[in-house]
C-alpha positions, 0 to 999 in steps of 0.5 A: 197653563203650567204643568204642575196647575194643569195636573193639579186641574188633572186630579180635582182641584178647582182653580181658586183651590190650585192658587191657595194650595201654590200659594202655601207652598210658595209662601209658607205659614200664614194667616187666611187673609194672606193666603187670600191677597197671595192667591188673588181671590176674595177670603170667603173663596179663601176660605172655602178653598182651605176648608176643601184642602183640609178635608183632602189632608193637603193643607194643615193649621195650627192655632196661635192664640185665636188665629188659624195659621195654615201650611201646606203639607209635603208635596208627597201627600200628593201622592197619598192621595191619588193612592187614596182615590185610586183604593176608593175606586178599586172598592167600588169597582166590583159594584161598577162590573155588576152594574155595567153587566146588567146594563149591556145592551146586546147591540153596544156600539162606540165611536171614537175620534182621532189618534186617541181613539185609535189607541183606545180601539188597540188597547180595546184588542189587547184588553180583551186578549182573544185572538184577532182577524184582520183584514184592510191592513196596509202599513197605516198603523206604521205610518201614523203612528210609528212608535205606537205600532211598535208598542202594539206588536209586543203587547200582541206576543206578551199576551200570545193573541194570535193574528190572523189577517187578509192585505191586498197583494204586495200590502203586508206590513210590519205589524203582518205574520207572513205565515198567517198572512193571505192575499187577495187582488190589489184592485180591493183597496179601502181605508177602512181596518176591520179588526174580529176579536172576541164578540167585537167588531172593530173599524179603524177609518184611516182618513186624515182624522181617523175615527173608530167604531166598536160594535160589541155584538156576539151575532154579528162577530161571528157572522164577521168571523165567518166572511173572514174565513170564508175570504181567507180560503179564497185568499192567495198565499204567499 
């Protein structure tokens, strides 16, 4: 699929709509029957495809006698209309908050799949802007994901959420203060990342295909939050 169907699959559209709205722009003014021998689909699809089109304001006609000529209109009108769908969502949102609100479970858990998820777990941390407590770390997020890493560590000081976290001996990464950074033996090496920020509890699993869990739980964050500590006292420094 080329780029400009895939975004316009991306933002809505059906496929017989994607092949009648190319085939305007491609084409120019022209009858229903045209459009639909251009596009390769029946004319009640045609048509159907042309009537959404119109309703979305990407597609216009002018009457010649009794016959509808269509055209497409600019390409711009493309992005009215993303703006359109993005306002009509910031309308509803306010209801969303409050039906997400009520609906919470105390005991929320996610699961997330991949390079993806990994971000979507970072972005998480970053979103919530509360400090964080970190222990598992060792250099994974550098590796995997390089120019990502970078992103992350700025984003972490543009909204001053302090990191505190536990690697083992001789383990520190980039992504580590040295001055909030504390040791434990070598020996203790896992795969798995453990992230306390907020009433959260975030485990990244660096396996070939990483894979992610949020538990959205404020007992046991802070039952979390008080093993860290206590690890942290018993931690080396420097």
């Amino acid at each position: 699929m080329a780029k400009v169907e895939m975004v316009l699959e991306n933002l809505g559209f059906s496929p017989n709509e994607i092949k009648v709205y190319l085939a305007l722009n491609d084409q120019g003014t022209c009858k229903a029957g045209k459009v639909a021998k251009i596009a390769k689909i029946d004319r009640s699809s045609c048509y159907n495809s042309l009537k959404n089109l119109l309703q979305k304001g990407l597609v216009s006609y002018v009457l010649m006698g009794q016959v509808k000529w269509f055209q497409a209109t600019g390409p711009k009108r493309l992005l009215d209309y993303v703006r359109e769908q993005e306002n009509d969502v910031k309308e509803i949102l306010p209801q969303l908050h409050a039906r997400h609100k009520a609906a919470k479970i105390s005991g929320q858990v996610r699961l997330f799949k991949g390079i993806k998820g990994v971000k979507t777990i970072l972005q998480d941390i970053i979103r919530t802007e509360e400090n964080n407590l970190v222990f598992g770390n060792e250099s994974q997020l550098e590796e995997n994901m390089p120019t990502f890493q970078k992103q992350f560590v700025r984003q972490l000081k543009e909204k001053k959420i302090f990191v505190k976290e536990i690697v083992r001996s001789g383990r520190g990464s980039k992504t580590s203060n040295p001055k909030q950074t504390r040791y434990v033996p070598k020996s203790l090496e896992s795969p798995v990342v453990t992230n306390i920020y907020g009433d959260k509890i975030a485990l990244i699993i660096w396996t070939d295909e990483p894979e992610g869990i949020i538990i959205e739980n404020k007992a046991a964050a802070d039952a979390y939050r008080s093993y860290f500590e206590f690890m942290w006292k018993h931690a080396k420094k420097k």
